[in-house]
C-alpha positions as protocol buffer text, in pm:
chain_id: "A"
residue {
  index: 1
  type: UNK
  ca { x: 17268 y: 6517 z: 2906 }
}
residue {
  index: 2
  type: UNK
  ca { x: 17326 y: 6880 z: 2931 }
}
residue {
  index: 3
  type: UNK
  ca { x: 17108 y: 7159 z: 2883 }
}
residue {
  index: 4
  type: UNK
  ca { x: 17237 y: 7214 z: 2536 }
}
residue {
  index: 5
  type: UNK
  ca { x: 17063 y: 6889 z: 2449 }
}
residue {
  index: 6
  type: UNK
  ca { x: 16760 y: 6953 z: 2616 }
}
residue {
  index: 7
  type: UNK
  ca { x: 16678 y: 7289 z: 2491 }
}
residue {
  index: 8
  type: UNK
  ca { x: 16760 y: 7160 z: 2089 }
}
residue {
  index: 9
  type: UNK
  ca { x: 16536 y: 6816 z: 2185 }
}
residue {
  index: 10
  type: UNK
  ca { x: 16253 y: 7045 z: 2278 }
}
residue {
  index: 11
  type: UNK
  ca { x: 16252 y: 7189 z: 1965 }
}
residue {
  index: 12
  type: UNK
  ca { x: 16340 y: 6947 z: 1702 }
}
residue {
  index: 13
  type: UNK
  ca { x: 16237 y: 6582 z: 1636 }
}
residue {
  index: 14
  type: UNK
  ca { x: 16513 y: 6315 z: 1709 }
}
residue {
  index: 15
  type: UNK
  ca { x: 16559 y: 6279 z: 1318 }
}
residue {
  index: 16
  type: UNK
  ca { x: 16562 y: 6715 z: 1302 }
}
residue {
  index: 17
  type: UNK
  ca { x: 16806 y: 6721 z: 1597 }
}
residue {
  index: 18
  type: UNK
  ca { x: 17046 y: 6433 z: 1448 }
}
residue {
  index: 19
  type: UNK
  ca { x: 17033 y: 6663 z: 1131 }
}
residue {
  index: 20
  type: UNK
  ca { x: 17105 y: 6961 z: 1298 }
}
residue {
  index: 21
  type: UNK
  ca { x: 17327 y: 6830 z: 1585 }
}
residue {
  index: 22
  type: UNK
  ca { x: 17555 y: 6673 z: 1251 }
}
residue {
  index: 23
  type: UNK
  ca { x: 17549 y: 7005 z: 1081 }
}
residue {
  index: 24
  type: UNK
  ca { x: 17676 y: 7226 z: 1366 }
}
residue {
  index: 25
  type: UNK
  ca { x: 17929 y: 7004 z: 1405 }
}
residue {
  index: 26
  type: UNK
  ca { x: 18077 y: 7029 z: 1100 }
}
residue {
  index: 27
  type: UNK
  ca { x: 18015 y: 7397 z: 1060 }
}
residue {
  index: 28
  type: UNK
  ca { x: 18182 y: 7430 z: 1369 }
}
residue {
  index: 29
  type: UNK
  ca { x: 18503 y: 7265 z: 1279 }
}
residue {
  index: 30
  type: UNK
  ca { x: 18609 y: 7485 z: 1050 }
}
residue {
  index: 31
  type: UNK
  ca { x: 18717 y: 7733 z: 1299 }
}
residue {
  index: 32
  type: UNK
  ca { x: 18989 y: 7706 z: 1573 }
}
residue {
  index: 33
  type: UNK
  ca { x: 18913 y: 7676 z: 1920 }
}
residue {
  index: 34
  type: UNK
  ca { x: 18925 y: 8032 z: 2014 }
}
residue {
  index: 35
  type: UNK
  ca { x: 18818 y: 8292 z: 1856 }
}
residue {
  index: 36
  type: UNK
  ca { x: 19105 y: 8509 z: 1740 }
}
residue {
  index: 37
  type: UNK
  ca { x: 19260 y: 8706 z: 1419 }
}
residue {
  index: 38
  type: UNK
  ca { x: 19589 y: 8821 z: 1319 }
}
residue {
  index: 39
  type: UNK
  ca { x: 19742 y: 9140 z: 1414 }
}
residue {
  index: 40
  type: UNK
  ca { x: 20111 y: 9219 z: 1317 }
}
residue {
  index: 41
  type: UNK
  ca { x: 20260 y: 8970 z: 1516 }
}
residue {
  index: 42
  type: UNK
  ca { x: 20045 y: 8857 z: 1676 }
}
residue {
  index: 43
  type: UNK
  ca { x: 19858 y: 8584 z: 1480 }
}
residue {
  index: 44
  type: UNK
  ca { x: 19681 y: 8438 z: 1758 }
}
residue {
  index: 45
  type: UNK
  ca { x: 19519 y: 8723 z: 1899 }
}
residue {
  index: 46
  type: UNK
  ca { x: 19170 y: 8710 z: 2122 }
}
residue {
  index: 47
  type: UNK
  ca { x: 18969 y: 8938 z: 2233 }
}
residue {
  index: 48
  type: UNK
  ca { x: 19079 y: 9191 z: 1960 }
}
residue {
  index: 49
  type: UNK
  ca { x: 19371 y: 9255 z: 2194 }
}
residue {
  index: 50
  type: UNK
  ca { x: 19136 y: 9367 z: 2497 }
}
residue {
  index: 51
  type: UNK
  ca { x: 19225 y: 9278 z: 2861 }
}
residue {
  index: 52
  type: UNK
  ca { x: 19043 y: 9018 z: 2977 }
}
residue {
  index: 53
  type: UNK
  ca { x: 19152 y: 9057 z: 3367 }
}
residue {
  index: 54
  type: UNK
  ca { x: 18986 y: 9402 z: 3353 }
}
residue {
  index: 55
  type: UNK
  ca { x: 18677 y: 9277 z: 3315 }
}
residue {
  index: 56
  type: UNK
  ca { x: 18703 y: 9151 z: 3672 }
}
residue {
  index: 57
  type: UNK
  ca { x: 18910 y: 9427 z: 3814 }
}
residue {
  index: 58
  type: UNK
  ca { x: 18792 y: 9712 z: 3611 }
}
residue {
  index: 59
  type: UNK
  ca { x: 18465 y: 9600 z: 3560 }
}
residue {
  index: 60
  type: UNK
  ca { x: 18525 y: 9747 z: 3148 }
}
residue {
  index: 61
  type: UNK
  ca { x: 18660 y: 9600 z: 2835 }
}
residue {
  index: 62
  type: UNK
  ca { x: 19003 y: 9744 z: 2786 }
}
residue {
  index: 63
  type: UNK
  ca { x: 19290 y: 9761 z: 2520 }
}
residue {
  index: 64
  type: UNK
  ca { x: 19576 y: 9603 z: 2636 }
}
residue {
  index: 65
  type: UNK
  ca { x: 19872 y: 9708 z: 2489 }
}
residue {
  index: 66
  type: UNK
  ca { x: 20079 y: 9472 z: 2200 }
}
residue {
  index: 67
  type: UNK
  ca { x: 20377 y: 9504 z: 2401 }
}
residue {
  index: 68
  type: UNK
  ca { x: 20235 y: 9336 z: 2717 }
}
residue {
  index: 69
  type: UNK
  ca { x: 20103 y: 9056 z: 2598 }
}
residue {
  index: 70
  type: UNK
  ca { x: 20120 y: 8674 z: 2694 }
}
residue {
  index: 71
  type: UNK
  ca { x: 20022 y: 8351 z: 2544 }
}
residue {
  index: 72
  type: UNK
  ca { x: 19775 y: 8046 z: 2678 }
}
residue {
  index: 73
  type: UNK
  ca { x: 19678 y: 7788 z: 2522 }
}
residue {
  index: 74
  type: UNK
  ca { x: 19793 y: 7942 z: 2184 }
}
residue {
  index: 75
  type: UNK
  ca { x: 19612 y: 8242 z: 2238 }
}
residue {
  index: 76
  type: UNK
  ca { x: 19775 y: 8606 z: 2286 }
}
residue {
  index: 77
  type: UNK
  ca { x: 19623 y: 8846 z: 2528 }
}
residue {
  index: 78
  type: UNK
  ca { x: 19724 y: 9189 z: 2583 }
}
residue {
  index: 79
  type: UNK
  ca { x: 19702 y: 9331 z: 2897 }
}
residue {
  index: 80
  type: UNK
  ca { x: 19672 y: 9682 z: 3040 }
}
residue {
  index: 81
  type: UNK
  ca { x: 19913 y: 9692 z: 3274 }
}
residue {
  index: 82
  type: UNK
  ca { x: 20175 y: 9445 z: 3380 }
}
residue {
  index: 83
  type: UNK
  ca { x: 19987 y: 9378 z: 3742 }
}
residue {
  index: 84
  type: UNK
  ca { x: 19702 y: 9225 z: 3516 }
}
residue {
  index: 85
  type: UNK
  ca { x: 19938 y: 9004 z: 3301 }
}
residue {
  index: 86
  type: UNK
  ca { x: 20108 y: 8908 z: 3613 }
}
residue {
  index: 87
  type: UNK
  ca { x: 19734 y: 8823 z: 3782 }
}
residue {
  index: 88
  type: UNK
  ca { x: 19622 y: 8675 z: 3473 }
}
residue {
  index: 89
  type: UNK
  ca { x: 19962 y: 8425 z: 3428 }
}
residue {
  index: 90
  type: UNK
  ca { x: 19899 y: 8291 z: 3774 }
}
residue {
  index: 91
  type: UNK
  ca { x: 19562 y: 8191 z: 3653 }
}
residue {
  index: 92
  type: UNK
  ca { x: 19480 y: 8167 z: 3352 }
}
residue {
  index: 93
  type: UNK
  ca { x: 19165 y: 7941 z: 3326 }
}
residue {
  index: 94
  type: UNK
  ca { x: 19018 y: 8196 z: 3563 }
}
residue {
  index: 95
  type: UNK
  ca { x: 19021 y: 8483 z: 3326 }
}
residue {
  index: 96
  type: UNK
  ca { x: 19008 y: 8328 z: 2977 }
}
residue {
  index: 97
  type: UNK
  ca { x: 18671 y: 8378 z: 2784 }
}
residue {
  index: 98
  type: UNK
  ca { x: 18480 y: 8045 z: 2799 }
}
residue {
  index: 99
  type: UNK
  ca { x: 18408 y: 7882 z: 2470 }
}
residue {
  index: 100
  type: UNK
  ca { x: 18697 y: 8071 z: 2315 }
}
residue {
  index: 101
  type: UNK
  ca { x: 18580 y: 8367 z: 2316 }
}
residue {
  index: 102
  type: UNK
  ca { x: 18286 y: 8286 z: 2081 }
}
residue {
  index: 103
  type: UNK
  ca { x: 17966 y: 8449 z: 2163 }
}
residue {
  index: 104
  type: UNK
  ca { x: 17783 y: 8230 z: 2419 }
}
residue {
  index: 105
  type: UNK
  ca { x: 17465 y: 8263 z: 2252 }
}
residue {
  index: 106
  type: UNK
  ca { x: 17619 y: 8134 z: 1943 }
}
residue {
  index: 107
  type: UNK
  ca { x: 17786 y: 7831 z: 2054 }
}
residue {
  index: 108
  type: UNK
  ca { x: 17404 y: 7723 z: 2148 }
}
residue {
  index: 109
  type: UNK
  ca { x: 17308 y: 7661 z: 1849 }
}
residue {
  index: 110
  type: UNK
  ca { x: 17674 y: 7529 z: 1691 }
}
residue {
  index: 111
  type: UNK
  ca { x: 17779 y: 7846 z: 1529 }
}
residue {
  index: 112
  type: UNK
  ca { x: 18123 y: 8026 z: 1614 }
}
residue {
  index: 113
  type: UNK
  ca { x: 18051 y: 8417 z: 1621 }
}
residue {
  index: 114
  type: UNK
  ca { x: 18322 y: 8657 z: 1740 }
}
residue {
  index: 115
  type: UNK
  ca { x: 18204 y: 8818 z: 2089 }
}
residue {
  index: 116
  type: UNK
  ca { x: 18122 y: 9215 z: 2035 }
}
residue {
  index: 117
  type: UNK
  ca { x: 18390 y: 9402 z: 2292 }
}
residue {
  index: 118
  type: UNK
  ca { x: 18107 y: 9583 z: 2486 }
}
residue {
  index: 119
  type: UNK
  ca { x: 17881 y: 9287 z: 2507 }
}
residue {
  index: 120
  type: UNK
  ca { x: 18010 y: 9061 z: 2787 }
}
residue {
  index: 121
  type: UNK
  ca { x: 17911 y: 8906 z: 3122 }
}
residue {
  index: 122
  type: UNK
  ca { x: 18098 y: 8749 z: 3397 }
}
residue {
  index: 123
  type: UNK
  ca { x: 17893 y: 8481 z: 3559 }
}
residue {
  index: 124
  type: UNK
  ca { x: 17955 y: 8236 z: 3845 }
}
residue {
  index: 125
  type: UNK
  ca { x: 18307 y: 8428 z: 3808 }
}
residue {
  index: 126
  type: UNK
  ca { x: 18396 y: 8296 z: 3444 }
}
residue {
  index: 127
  type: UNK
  ca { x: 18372 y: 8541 z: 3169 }
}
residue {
  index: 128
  type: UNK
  ca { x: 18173 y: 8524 z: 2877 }
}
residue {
  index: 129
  type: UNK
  ca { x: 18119 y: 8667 z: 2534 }
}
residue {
  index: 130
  type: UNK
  ca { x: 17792 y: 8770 z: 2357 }
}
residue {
  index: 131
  type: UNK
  ca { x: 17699 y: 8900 z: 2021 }
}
C-alpha cells in the first residue's frame, strides 16, 4: 500500500474512499498522461515549452526555444541551449517532470492540474510540479 492510500484511508471510510478512489479515477482519465497543450507545431508540448534540464543546471525555470526541441514519450520539450537537449536525450527519465507534469499536490487527491512555471521542486533528484 502506498502512502497515497494511507493518507485517503485516514480520512475517509472504506465505503467514502471506494467512492472517491472510483471517482478520481475516472476524472482522471480524461486527460493524457502528461500534461501538455498545443503550440504551433508543437501539439504535444510540456512544460509550456520551459527547459526542464535547467532546473537542475540552472537552478530556474527557463524558455527553451521551439527550434530546439525534442520528443519523449510523446512529449516535446524545448530546451535552452543545445548542451541541455543533448544532456537531457541521454537521459531522459532523469529530467522529465514526474506525474506528467501535473502538479504533485494534485495527483494526491486524483485531479490533473497543470504545474505553475515558478512553482517547482526537485527532490531525491526527480523534478516535480506544484500548483
Amino acid at each position: 500500500m502506498n502512502a497515497v492510500h494511507l493518507f485517503l484511508q485516514m480520512r475517509f471510510s472504506k465505503p467514502a474512499f471506494r467512492l472517491f478512489t472510483a471517482t478520481a479515477l475516472v476524472a482522471c482519465s480524461s486527460v493524457g498522461p502528461n500534461n501538455t497543450r498545443a503550440e504551433d507545431a508543437d501539439s504535444e508540448l510540456s512544460l509550456n515549452g520551459h527547459d526542464p534540464v535547467a532546473c537542475f543546471t540552472m537552478g530556474k525555470y527557463a524558455s527553451g526555444s521551439p527550434e530546439i526541441k525534442a520528443i519523449y514519450e510523446g512529449a516535446t520539450y524545448h530546451f535552452v541551449n543545445e548542451q541541455d537537449k543533448a544532456v537531457f536525450i541521454a537521459d531522459p527519465v532523469k529530467y522529465v517532470p514526474q506525474f506528467g507534469a501535473y502538479r504533485t499536490n494534485g495527483v494526491v487527491y486524483g485531479m490533473a492540474f497543470g504545474g505553475d512555471p515558478d512553482t517547482w521542486q526537485i527532490i531525491d533528484g526527480k523534478l516535480y510540479m506544484f500548483g
